[in-house]
GUKE-491811 format. One line per field, with one value per residue: residue number from 1; residue in three letters; x, y, z of N, C-alpha, C, O in turn. Coordinates in steps of 0.05 Angstrom, whole numbers, plus 5000, padded with zeros to 4 digits. Each point is the difference from the previous one (the first is absolute). Example, Ala and Ser with C-alpha at 12.3 -4.5 7.8 and 13.67 -1.06 7.14 Angstrom:
residues 2
nr = (1,2)
rest = (Ala,Ser)
n_xx = (5264,4972)
n_yy = (4886,5021)
n_zz = (5156,4973)
ca_xx = (4982,5016)
ca_yy = (5024,5024)
ca_zz = (5000,5001)
c_xx = (5018,4985)
c_yy = (5024,5022)
c_zz = (5000,5014)
o_xx = (5021,5010)
o_yy = (5000,5022)
o_zz = (5013,5004)
//
This chain:
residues 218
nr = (1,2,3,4,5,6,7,8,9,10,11,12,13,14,15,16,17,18,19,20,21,22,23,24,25,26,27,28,29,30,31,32,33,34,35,36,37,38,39,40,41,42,43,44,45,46,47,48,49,50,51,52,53,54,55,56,57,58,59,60,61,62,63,64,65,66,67,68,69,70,71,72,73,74,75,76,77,78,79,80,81,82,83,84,85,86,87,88,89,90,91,92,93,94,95,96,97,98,99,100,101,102,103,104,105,106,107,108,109,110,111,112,113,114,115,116,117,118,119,120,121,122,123,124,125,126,127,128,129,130,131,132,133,134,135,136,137,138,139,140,141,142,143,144,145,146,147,148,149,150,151,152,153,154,155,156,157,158,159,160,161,162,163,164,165,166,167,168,169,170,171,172,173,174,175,176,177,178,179,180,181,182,183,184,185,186,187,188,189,190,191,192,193,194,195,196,197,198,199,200,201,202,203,204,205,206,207,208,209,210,211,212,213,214,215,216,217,218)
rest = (Unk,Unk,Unk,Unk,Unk,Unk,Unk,Unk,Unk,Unk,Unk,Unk,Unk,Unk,Unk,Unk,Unk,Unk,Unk,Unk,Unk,Unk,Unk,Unk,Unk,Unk,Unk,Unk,Unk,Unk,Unk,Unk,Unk,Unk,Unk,Unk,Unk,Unk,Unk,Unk,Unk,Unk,Unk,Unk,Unk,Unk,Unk,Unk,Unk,Unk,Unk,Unk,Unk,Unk,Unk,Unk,Unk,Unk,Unk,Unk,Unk,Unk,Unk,Unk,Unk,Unk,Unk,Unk,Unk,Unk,Unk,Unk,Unk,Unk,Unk,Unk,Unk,Unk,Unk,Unk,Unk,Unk,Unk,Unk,Unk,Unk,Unk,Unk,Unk,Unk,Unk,Unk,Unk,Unk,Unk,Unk,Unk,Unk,Unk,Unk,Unk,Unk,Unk,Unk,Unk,Unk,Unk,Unk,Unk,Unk,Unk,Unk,Unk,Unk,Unk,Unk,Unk,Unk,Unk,Unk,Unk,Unk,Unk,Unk,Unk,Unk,Unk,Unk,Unk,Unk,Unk,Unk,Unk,Unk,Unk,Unk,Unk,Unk,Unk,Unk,Unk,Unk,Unk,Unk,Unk,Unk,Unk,Unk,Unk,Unk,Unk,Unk,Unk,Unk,Unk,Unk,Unk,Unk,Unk,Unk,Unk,Unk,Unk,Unk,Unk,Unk,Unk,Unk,Unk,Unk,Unk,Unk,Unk,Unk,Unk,Unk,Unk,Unk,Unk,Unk,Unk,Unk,Unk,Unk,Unk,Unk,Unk,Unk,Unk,Unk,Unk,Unk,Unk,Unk,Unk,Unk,Unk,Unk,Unk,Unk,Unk,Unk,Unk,Unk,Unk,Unk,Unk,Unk,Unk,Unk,Unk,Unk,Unk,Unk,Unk,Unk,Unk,Unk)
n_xx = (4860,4996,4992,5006,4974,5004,4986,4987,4959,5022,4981,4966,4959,4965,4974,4965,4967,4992,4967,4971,4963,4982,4971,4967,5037,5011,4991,4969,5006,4982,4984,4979,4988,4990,5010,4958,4970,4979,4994,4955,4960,4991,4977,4948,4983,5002,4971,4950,5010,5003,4969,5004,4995,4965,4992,4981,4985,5017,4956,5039,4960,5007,4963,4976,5023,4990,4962,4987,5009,4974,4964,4997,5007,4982,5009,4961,5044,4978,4981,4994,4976,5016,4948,5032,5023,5012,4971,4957,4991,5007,4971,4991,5006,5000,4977,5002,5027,4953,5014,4985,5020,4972,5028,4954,4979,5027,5015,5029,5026,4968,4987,5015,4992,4973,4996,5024,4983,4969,5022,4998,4972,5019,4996,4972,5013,4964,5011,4986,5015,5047,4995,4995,5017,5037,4997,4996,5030,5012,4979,5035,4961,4972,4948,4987,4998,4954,4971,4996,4992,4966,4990,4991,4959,4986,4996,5024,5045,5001,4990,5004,5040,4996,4995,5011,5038,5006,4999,5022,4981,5014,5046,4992,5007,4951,4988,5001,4992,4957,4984,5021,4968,5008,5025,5040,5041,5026,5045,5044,5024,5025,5023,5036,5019,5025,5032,5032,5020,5017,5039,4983,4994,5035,4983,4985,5039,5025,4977,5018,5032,4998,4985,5043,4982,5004,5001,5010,4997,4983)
n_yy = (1686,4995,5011,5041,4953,5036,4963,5045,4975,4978,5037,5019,4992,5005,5025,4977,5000,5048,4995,4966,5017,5027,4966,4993,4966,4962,5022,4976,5036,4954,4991,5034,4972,5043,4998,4973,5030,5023,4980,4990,5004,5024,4972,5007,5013,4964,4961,4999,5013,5026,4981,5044,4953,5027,4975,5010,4983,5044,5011,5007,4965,4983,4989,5035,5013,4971,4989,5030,5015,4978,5030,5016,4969,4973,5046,5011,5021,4966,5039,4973,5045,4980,4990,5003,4968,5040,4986,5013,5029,4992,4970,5042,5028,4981,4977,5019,4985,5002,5023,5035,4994,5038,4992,5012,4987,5024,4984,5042,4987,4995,5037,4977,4971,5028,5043,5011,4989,5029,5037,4980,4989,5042,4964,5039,4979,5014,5029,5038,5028,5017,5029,5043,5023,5000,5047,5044,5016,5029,5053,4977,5015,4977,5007,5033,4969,5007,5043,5010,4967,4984,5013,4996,4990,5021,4987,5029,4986,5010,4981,4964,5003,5017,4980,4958,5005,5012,4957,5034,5014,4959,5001,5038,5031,5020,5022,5044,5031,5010,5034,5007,5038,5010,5033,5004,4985,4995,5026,4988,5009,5029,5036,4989,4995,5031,4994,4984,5012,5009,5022,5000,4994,5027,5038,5022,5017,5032,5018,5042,5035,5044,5043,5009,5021,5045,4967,5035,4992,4971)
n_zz = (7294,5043,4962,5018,5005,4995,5015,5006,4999,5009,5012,5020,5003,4986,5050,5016,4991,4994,5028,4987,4981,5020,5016,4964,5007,5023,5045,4985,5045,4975,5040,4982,5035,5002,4962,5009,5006,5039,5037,5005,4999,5038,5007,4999,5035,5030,4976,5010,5044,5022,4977,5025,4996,4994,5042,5042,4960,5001,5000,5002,5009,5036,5031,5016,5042,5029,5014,5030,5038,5036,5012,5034,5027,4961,4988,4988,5028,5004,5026,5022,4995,5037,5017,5030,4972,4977,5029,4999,5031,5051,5032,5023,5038,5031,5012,5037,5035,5023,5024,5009,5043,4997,5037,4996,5026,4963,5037,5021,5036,5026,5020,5014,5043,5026,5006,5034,5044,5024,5017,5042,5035,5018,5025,5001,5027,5017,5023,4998,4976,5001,5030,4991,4977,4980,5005,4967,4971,5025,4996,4987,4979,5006,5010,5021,5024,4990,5012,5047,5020,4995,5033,5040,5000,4973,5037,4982,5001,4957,4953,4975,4964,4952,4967,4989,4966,4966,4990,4986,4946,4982,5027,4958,5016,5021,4972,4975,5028,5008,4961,5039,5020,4950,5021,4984,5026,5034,4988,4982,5043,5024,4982,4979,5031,5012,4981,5017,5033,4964,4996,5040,5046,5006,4991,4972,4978,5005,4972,4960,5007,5017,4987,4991,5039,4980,5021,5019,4964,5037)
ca_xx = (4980,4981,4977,4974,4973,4981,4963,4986,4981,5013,5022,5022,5021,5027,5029,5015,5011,5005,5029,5009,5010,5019,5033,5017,5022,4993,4974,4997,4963,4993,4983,4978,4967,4978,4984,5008,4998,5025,5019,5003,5012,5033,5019,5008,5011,5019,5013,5005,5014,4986,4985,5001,4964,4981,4983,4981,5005,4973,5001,5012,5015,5029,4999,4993,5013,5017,4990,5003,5029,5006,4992,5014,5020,5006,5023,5000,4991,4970,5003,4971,5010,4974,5011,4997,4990,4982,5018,4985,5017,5018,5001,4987,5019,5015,4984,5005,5020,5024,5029,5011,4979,5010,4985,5008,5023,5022,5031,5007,5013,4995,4987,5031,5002,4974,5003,5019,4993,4985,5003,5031,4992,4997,4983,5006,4982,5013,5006,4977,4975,4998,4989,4971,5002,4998,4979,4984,5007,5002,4976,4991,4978,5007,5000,5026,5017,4999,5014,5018,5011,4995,5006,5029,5015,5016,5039,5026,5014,5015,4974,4986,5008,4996,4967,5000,5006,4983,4969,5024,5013,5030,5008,5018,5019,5003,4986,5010,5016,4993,4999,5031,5009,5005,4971,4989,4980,4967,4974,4985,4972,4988,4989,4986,4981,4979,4992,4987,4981,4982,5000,5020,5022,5013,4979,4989,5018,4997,4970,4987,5017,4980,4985,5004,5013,5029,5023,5022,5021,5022)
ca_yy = (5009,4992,5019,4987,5019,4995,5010,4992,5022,5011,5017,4995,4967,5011,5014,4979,4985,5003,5004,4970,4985,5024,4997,4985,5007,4995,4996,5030,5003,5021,4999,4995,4997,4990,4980,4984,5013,5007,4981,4989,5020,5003,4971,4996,5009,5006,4986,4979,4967,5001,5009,4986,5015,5001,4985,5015,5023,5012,4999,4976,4992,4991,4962,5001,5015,4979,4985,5025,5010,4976,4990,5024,5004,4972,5011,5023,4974,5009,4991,5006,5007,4996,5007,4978,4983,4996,4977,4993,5029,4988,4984,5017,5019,4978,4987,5023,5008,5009,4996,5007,5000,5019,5006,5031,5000,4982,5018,5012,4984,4972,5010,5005,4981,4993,5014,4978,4966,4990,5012,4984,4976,4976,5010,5018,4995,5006,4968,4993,4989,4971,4977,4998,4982,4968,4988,4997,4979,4972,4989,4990,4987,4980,5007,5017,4973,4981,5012,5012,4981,4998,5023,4985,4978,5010,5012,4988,4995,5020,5025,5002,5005,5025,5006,4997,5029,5020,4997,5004,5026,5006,5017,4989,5004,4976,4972,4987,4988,4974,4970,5006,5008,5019,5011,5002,4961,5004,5010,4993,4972,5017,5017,4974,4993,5020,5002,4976,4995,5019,5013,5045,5006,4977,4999,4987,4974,4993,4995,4962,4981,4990,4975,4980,4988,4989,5012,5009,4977,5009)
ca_zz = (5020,5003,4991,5018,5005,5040,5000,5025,5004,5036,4990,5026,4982,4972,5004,5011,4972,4992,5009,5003,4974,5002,5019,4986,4978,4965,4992,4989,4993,4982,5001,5030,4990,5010,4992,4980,4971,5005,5003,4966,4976,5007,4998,4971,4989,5005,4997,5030,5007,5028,5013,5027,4999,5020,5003,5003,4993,4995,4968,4991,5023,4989,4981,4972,4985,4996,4983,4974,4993,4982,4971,4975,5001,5026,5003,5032,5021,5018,5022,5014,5022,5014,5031,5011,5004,4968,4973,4981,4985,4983,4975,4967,4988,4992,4973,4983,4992,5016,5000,5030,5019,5025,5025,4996,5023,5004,5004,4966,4981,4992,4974,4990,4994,4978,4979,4991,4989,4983,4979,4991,4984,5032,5016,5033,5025,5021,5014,5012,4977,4994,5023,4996,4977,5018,5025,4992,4988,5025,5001,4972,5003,4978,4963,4993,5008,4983,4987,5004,5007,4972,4985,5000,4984,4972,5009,4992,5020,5009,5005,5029,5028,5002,5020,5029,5015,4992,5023,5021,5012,4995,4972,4982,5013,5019,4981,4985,5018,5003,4978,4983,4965,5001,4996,4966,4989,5020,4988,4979,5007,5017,4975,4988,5021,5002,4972,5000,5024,4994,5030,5011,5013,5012,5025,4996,4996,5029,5016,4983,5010,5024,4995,4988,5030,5002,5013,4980,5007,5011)
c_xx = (4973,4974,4977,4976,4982,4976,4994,4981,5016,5025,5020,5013,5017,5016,5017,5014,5019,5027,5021,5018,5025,5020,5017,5011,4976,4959,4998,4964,4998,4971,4975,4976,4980,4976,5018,4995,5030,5026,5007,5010,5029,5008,5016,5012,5030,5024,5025,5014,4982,4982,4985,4965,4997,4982,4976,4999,4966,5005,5012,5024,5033,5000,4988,5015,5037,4990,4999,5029,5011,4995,5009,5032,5021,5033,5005,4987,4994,5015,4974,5005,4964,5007,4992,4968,4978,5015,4986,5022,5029,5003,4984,5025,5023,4987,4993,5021,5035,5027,5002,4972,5009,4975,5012,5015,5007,5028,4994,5021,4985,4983,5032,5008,4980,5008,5024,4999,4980,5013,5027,4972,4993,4969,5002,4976,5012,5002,4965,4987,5013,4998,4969,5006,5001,4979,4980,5009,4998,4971,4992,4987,5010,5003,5021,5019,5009,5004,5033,5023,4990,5016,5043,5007,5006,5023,5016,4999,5020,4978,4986,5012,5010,4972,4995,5021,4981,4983,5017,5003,5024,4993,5010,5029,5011,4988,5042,5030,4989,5005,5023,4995,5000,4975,4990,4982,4969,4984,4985,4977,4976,4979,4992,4979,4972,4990,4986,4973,4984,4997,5014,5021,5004,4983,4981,5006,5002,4978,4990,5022,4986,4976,4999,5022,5030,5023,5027,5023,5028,5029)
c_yy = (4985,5014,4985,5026,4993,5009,4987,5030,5015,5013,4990,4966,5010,5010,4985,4980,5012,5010,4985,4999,5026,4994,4980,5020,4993,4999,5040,4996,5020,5008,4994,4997,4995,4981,4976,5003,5017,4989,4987,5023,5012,4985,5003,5030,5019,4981,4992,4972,4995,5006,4991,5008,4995,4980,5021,5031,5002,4994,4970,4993,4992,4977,5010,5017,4979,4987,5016,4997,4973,4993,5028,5014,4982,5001,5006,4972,5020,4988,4999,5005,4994,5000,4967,4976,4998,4968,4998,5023,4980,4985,5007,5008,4974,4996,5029,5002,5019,4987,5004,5003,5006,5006,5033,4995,4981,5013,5007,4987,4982,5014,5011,4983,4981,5014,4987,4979,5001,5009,4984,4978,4976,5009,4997,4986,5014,4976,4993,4998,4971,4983,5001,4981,4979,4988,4989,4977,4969,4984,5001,4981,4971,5008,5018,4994,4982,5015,5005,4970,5000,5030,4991,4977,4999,5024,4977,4990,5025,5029,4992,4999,5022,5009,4998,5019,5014,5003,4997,5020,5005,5023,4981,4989,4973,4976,4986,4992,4976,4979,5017,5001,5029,5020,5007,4976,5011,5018,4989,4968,5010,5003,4974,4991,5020,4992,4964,5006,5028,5015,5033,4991,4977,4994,4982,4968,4989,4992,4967,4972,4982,4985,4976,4983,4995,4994,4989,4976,5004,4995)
c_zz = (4996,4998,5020,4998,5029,4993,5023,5007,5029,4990,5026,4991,4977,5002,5012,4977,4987,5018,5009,4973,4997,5011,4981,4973,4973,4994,4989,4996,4980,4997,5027,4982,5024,4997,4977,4970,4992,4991,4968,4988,5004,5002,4958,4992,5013,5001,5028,4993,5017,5019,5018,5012,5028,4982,4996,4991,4982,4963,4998,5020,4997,4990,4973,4980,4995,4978,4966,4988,4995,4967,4983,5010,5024,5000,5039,5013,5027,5028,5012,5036,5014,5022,5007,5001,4984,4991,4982,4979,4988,4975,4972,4995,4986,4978,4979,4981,5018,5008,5022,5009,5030,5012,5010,5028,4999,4991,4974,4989,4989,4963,4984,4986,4976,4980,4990,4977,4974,4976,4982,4985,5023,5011,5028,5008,5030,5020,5021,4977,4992,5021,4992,4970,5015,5016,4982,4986,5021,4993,4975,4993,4983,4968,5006,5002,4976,4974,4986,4986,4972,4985,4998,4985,4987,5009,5004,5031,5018,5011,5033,5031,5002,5009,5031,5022,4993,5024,5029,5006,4990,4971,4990,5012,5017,4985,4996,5018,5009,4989,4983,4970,5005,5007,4973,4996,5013,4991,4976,5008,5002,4975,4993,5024,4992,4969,5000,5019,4992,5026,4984,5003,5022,5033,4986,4996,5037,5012,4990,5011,5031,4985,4992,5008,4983,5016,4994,5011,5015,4983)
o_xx = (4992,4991,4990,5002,4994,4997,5003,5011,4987,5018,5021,5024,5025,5020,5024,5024,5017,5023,5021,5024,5019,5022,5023,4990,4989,4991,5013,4987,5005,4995,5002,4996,4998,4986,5022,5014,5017,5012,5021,5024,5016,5023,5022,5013,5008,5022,5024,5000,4990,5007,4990,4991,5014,4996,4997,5006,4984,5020,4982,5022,5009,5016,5007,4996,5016,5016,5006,5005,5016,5013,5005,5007,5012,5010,5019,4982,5009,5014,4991,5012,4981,5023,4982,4980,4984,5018,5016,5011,5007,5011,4998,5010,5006,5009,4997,4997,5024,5001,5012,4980,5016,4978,5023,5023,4994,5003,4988,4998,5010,5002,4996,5007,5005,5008,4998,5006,5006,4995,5009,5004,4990,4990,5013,4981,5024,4994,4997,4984,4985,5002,4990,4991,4982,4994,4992,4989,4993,4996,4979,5012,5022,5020,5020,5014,5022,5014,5011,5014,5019,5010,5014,5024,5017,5009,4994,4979,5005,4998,4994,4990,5008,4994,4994,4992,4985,4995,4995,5008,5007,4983,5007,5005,5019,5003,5011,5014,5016,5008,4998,5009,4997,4978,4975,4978,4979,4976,4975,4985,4979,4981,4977,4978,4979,4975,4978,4979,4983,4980,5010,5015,4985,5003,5001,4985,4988,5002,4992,4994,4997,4998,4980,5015,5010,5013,5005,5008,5018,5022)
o_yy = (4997,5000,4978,5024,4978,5022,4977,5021,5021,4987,4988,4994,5000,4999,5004,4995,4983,5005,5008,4992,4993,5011,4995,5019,5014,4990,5020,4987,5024,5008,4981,5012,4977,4995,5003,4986,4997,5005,5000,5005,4993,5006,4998,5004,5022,5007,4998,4985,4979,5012,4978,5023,4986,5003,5005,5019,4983,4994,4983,5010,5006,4993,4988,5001,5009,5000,4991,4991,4997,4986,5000,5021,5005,4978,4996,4984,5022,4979,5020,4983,5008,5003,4988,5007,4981,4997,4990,4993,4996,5005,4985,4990,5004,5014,4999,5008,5004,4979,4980,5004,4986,5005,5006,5008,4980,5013,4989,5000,4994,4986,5020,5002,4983,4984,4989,4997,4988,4987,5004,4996,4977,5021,4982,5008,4998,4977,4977,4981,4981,4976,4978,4977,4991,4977,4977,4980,4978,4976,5012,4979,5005,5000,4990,5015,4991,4989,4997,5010,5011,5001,5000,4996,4984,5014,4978,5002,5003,5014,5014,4999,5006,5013,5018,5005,4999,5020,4982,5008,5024,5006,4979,4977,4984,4979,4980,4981,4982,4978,5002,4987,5009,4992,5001,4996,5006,4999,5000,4988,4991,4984,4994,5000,4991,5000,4997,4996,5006,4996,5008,4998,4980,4981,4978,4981,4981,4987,4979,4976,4976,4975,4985,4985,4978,5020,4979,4998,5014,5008)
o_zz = (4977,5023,4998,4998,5010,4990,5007,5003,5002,4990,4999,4996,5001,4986,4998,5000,4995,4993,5009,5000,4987,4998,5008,4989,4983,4979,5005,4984,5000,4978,5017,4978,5009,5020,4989,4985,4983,4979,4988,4997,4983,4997,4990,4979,4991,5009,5004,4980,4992,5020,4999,5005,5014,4976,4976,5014,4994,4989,4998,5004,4977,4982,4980,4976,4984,4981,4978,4977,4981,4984,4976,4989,5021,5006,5015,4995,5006,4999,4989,5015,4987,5007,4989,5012,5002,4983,4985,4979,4977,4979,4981,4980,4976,4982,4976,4977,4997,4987,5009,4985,5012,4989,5005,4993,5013,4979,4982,4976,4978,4980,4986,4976,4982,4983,4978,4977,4979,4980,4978,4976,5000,4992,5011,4986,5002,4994,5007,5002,4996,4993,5001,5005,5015,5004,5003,5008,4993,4999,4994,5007,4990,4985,4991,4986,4995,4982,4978,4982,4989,4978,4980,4994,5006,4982,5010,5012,5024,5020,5020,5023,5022,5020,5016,5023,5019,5013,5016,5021,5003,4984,5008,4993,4998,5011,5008,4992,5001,5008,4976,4982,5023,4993,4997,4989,4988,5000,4998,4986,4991,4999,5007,4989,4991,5000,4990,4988,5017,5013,4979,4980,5004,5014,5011,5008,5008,5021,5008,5001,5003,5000,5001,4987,5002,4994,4989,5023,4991,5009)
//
C-alpha cells in the first residue's frame, strides 16, 4: 500500500482529494494537514510514501514545506497540487525537489497516476504543465545553455542518451525498450545520473536534459 498525506488549507479540496485516492486498491490516506507545518511533522511521523501539497497554504507554504521534507526526510516524494499558469511555482517546486506536478483541475485519474509514479521513482508532470516546461525551456538564455552543456560532459555516451529520454518524459520502462536494456539497467543510469549531476530526481534530470539542448538519437 501506498501511505499518502494531502495538505491543502480548503477542507472542501481535501474532501475532494480524498475521495479520489479512496477509489484505489493499493493508495491508503493515512493522513490530512491543513497547513504546511502541518504537513511536516505528520509526514514524520506517520511514515508517508507520499505526499501531496497545496502550493498556497498559511504558516508554511507547500514549496517551503517540499523543500523541508527534502532535507529531513528526503524518503517522502512530494506531488505539488496549484491552479493554472503560476510557472515561476513550477520551476521552484521542481528545484525543490518535487516529483509530480498537478494542475488542481486536472482529471482525477491523472493524481492516481501521479501518486503512482512518484512513489515507484518516476516523475508525473501533467500534460499542460509539461507543455508550460518546454515553452519555458524553448526560452533558455545562453549562460544557462552553456551551464547546462558543461554540467553533461563528463557522461558517458550511454548516460547521455539515457538523459536525453529523460528530457522526453519516458519511463524507465520506455528508456529501456528504446535502447533495449533492461528496466533494472535504466534504473541503475538513471540513479548514477542523479549522483554525477548532483540533482533530486528525475524532473530535474529532464529539465537539465532541455537545457542542454539534448536530443535523443533516432
Amino acid at each position: 500500500m501506498i501511505r499518502v498525506l494531502i495538505a491543502d488549507d480548503e477542507p472542501l479540496m481535501r474532501a475532494g482529494i480524498k475521495a479520489i485516492l479512496g477509489t484505489a486498491d493499493d493508495i491508503d490516506l493515512v493522513a490530512e494537514a491543513g497547513d504546511g507545518r502541518e504537513a511536516v511533522r505528520i509526514a514524520l511521523e506517520r511514515r508517508v510514501d507520499v505526499a501531496v501539497l497545496d502550493i498556497r497554504m498559511p504558516r508554511l507554504d507547500g514549496l517551503a514545506a517540499a523543500r523541508e521534507l527534502k532535507s529531513v526526510a528526503p524518503s517522502v516524494r512530494v506531488v505539488m497540487l496549484t491552479t493554472f499558469g503560476e510557472d515561476d511555482n513550477i520551476v521552484r517546486a521542481l528545484s525543490d525537489g518535487a516529483a509530480g506536478f498537478l494542475l488542481k483541475d486536472s482529471a482525477p485519474e491523472e493524481l492516481l497516476r501521479a501518486v503512482r509514479a512518484v512513489h515507484a521513482g518516476e516523475a508525473y508532470l501533467s500534460p499542460m504543465v509539461t507543455s508550460r516546461v518546454v515553452g519555458m525551456v524553448a526560452q533558455v538564455g545562453q549562460p544557462r545553455r552553456q551551464e547546462a552543456m558543461r554540467q553533461v560532459e563528463g557522461l558517458t555516451d550511454r548516460e547521455v542518451e539515457v538523459l536525453a529520454l529523460l528530457g522526453l518524459g519516458m519511463s524507465n520502462a520506455d528508456v529501456g525498450q528504446r535502447l533495449h536494456m533492461s528496466e533494472a539497467t535504466v534504473k541503475t543510469y538513471v540513479s548514477r545520473l542523479l549522483a554525477k549531476l548532483g540533482l533530486t530526481n528525475r524532473v530535474q534530470a529532464a529539465l537539465l536534459a532541455r537545457d542542454a539542448g539534448l536530443n535523443p538519437q533516432p
